[in-house]
C-alpha positions in Angstrom: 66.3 -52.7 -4.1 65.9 -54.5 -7.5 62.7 -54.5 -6.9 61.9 -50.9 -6.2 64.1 -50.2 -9.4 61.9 -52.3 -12.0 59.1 -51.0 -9.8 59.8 -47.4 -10.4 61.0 -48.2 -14.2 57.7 -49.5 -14.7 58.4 -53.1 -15.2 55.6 -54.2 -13.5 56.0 -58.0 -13.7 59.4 -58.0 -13.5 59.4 -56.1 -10.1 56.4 -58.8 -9.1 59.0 -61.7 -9.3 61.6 -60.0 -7.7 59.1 -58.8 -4.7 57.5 -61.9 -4.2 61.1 -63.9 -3.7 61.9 -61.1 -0.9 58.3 -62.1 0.4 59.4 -65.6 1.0 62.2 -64.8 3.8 61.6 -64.6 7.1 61.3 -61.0 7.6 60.2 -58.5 11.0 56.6 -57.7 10.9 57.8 -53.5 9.5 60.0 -55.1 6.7 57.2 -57.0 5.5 54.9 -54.2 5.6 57.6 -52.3 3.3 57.5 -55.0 0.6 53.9 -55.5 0.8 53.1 -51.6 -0.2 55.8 -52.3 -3.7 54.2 -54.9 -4.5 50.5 -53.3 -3.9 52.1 -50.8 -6.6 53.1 -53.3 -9.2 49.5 -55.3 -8.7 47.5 -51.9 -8.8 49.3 -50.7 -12.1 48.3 -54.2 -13.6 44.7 -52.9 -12.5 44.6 -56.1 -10.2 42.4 -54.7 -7.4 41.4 -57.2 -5.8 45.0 -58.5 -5.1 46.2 -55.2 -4.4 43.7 -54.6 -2.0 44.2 -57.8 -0.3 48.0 -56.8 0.0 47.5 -53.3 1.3 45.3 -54.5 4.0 48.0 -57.2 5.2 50.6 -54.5 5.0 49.0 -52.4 7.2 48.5 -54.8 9.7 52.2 -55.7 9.5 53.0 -51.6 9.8 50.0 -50.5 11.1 51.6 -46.3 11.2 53.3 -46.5 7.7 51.0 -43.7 5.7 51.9 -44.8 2.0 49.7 -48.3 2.4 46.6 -46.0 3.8 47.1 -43.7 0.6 47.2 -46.9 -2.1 44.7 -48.8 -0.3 42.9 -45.6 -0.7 43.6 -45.7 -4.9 42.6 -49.0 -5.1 38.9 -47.9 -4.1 39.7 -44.5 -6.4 41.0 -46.0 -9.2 37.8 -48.3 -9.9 35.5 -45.0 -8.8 33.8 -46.7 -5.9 33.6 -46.2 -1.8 35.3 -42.7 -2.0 34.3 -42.5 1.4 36.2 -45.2 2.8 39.0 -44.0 0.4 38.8 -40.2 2.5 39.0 -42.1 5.8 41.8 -44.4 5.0 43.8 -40.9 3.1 42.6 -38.9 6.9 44.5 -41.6 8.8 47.6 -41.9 6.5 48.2 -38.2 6.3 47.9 -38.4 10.7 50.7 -41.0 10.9 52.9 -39.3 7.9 52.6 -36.2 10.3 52.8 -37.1 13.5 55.8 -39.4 13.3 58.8 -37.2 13.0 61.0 -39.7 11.0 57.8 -40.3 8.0 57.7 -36.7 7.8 61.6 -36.1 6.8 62.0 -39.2 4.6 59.6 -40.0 1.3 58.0 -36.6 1.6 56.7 -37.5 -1.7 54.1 -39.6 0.1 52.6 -36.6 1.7 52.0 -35.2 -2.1 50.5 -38.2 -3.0 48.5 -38.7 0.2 46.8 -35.3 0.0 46.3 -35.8 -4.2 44.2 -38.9 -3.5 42.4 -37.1 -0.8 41.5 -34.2 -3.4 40.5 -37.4 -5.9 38.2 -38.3 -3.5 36.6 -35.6 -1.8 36.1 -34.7 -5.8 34.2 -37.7 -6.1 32.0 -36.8 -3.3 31.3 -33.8 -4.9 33.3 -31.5 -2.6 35.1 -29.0 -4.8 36.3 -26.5 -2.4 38.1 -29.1 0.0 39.3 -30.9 -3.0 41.0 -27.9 -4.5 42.5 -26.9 -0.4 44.0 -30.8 -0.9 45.2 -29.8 -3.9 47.1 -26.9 -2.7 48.6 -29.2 -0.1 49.4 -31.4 -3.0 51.6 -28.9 -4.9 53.7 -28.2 -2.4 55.2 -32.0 -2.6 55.9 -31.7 -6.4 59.5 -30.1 -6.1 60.9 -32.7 -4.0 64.2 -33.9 -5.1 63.3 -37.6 -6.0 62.1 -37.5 -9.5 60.0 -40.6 -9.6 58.6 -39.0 -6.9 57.9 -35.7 -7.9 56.4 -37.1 -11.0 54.0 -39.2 -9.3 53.0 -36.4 -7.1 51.9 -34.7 -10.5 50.6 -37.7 -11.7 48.0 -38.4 -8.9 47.1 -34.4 -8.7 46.1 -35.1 -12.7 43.9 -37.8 -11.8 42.4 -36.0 -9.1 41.9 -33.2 -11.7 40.0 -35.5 -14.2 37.9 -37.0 -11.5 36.5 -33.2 -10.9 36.3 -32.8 -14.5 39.3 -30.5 -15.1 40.6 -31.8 -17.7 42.8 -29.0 -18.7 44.3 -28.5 -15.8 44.6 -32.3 -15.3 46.7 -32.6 -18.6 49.2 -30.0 -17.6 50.0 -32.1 -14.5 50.7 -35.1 -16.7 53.0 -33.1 -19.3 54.9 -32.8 -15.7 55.3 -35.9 -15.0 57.1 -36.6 -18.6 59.6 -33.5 -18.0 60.3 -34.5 -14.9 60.9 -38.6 -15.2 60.4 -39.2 -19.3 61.8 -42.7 -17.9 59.7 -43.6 -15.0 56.7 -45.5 -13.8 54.3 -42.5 -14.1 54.9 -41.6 -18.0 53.4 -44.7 -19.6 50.2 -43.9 -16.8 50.1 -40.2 -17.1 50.4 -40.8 -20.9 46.9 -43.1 -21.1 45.3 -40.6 -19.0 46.4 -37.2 -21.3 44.3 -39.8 -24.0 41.2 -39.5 -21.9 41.6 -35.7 -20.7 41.0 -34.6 -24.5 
């Protein structure tokens, strides 16, 4: 839990530590998979791809149905503008196991937000404007749930789906969200470097 906390407060190494000593126990195979995706987060907002990628793809094979590792697996490729293809197929098969597992798609609904807002990033990268902007519309409906970090984070990734399709307008309005909504979270700091580029 102290982990998650400095994960979502944006206190990226801080949350590293903590994550890593969790890491060490002896933990069930779906437990492990849990801390794996946090500490993905904290290595991909330190822009460490390669270690986030590496982490992702062991969390997944520890929870091979969890959807949030498909999605940031997904932003790792995103992020660094490369293989948006493998990006959509990993964001396809997250958004199949957030929906088809009744208990994923009551709980962190957020995910589903974030899920289809990387799979607008990406099908804008492939130059598909019209199924990015159906993703999109998906997206939105995720952005009023009552967890603020993850609300805000819904906004954030619709923004930087928005940039990638070179709405930039658009894309800043989704990042003045994310400050209304958490002005204390992970997202501000990130949403905040990317209002820099959107003018």
């Amino acid at each position: 839990m102290t982990g998650t906390v400095l994960m979502f407060a944006g206190r990226d190494r801080e949350a590293e530590g903590v994550i890593r000593q969790c890491l060490a126990h002896a933990l069930t195979a779906p437990l492990r998979g849990l801390f794996l995706v946090n500490l993905g987060y904290v290595l991909l907002g330190q822009r460490r791809y390669d270690e986030a990628r590496d982490v992702y793809e062991e969390a997944i094979r520890n929870r091979p149905n969890g959807a949030v590792a498909y999605s940031s697996l997904a932003e790792v490729y995103l992020q660094q503008g490369i293989e948006p293809e493998r990006a959509l197929q990993l964001l396809d098969q997250g958004i199949k196991f957030k929906q088809a597992s009744g208990q994923q798609a009551r709980v962190d609904q957020h995910i589903s937000g974030y899920l289809f807002a990387n799979r607008a990033w990406a099908l804008f990268l492939l130059g598909r404007t019209e199924d990015a902007r159906k993703s999109l519309n998906q997206a939105h409906r995720y952005t009023s749930v009552n967890i603020k970090p993850g609300a805000a984070g819904v906004h954030y990734h619709m923004g930087r789906a928005l940039l990638a399709g070179g709405f930039n307008t658009e894309a800043a309005e989704h990042f003045g969200q994310v400050r209304q909504i958490d002005p204390k979270g992970r997202y501000v700091a990130l949403a905040d470097a990317m209002l820099l580029r959107s003018q």
